[in-house]
C-alpha positions, 0 to 999 in steps of 0.5 A: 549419959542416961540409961532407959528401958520401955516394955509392953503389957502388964507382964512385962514390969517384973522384967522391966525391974530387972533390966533397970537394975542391970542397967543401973550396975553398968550393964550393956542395953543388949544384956539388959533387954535379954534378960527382961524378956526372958524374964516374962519366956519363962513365967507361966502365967502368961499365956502369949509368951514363951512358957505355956504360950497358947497353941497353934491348932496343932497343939503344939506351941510354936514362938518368934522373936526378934533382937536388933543392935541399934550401934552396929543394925545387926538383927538376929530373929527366929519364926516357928521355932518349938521346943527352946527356952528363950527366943530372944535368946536365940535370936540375939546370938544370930544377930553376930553373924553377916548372912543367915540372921532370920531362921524359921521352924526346923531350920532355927531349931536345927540351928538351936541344938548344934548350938547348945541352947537350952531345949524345953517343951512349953506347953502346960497343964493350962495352955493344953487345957484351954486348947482342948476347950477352944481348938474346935471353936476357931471361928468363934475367936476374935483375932487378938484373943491371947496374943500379946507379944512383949517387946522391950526398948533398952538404952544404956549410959553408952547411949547404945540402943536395942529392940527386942521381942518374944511370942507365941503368935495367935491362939489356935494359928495355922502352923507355920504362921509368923506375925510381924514379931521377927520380921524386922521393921516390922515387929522392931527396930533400933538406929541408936543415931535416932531411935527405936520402936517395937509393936504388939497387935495383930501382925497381920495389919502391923506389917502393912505399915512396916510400923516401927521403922516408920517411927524410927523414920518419923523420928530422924525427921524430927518428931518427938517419939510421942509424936511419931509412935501415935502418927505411925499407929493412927495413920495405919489404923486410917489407911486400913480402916478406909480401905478395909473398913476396920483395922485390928489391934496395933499399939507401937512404943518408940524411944529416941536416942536420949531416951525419952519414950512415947506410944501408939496404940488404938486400943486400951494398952498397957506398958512399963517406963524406968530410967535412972530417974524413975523407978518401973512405973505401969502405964495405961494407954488409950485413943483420944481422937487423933492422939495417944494418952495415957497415964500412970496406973495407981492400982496396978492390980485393977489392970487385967493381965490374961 
């Protein structure tokens, strides 16, 4: 058997490399994806994930995550959650139980306290700063600015595969708010018989498509997972654009059950490949037509990581 790991955004390679190593020692695909998101949780520097997420309008930052057990389709996902280090973290520990698997605001911090995980605030002298400057400019934002949520893929040598997911949503959302991110089928998913997919955009035209089970689904019906992360993305981006004459950022990985990897996207769209043949290698992807391309990225610092 082979293992594999595909994760989103520029930000996501170090975590990448760090799930691949784990990986390489024997390490399970659920350990491995935990560690690669809380990787990107706890750095600062970028601004739609964990540790200095941008704001709600409130000021106050507020994440979601999302975990799935492709062996046993177990889920675990928390929404509106304030004041914890990890999401995915959390999340996976809901994943175990047979009710009570998606917790939301007070509920799932409620649920994070009497469990021991760890607390922390994670706003920033930076992601407080921008607040101050934007949060009366709301009707000047584009709907994607600072949103991009990281969400990893893992198969282990077991041939065991996960989804997972963390973000802090859109800059300067309503409180309260949840995009597709935790929401099952939507934001992730993994049947490790068949494969799995996770998406990043705006989550608001995701979940019209419950987006990553349609590619799981267009891979049990025999698709590559090029074929079905494109297909997925590019038929929702025309079915919104006909019947609301524009569909906003979507862009959806998928990897099969031998851990072959494929990806959608309607934008320019970054993301991170390694298995045990291939070292962590960055990935810029772009719309041609009806297809997906994309193509290792040989500068990596010429790639724009907000």
């Amino acid at each position: 058997m082979s293992w594999s790991v595909l994760s989103t955004w520029k930000m996501s390679l170090e975590g990448c490399r760090i799930a691949a190593q784990q990986l390489a020692k024997g390490a399970t695909a659920a350990d491995a994806l935990v560690a690669g998101i809380e990787n990107v949780e706890d750095n600062p520097k970028f601004c739609s994930v964990g540790f200095g997420g941008l704001p709600a309008r409130d000021g106050h930052v507020y994440l979601d995550g999302g975990f799935m057990d492709g062996d046993t389709l177990r889920f675990g996902a928390v929404g509106s959650i304030e004041g914890f280090r990890s999401p995915i973290r959390i999340a996976r520990s809901l994943s175990v139980y047979k009710f009570n698997n998606f917790l939301v605001g007070q509920g799932a911090e409620a649920y994070a306290k009497a469990h021991g995980f760890e607390a922390r605030d994670n706003r920033t002298s930076k992601s407080q700063a921008r607040w101050e400057a934007e949060k009366d400019h709301t009707q000047d934002l584009v709907s994607y600015d600072g949103h991009d949520t990281v969400c990893f893929l893992t198969r282990d040598d077991a041939g065991t595969s996960c989804a997972g997911v963390s973000t802090s949503g859109l800059f300067l959302k309503e409180p309260g708010r949840v995009g597709d991110s935790p929401v099952i089928g939507s934001g992730f998913y993994a049947d490790s018989e068949i494969g799995s997919a996770a998406a990043t955009g705006v989550g608001e035209e995701i979940m019209k498509g419950a987006l990553s089970h349609t590619a799981v689904l267009y891979m049990k019906a025999g698709f590559t997972a090029q074929q079905a992360a494109e297909r997925a993305v590019l038929e929702l981006d025309a079915a919104l654009t006909r019947r609301n004459g524009s569909c906003n950022a979507i862009s959806l990985i998928a990897m099969d059950r031998d851990g072959k990897f494929g990806v959608g996207t309607n934008i320019v769209f970054p993301f991170v490949y390694a298995s045990d043949t291939q070292e962590p290698t960055l990935y810029l992807a772009q719309r041609d037509g009806m297809r997906t391309v994309y193509e290792a990225v040989t500068d990596i610092d010429s790639v724009v990581q907000d």
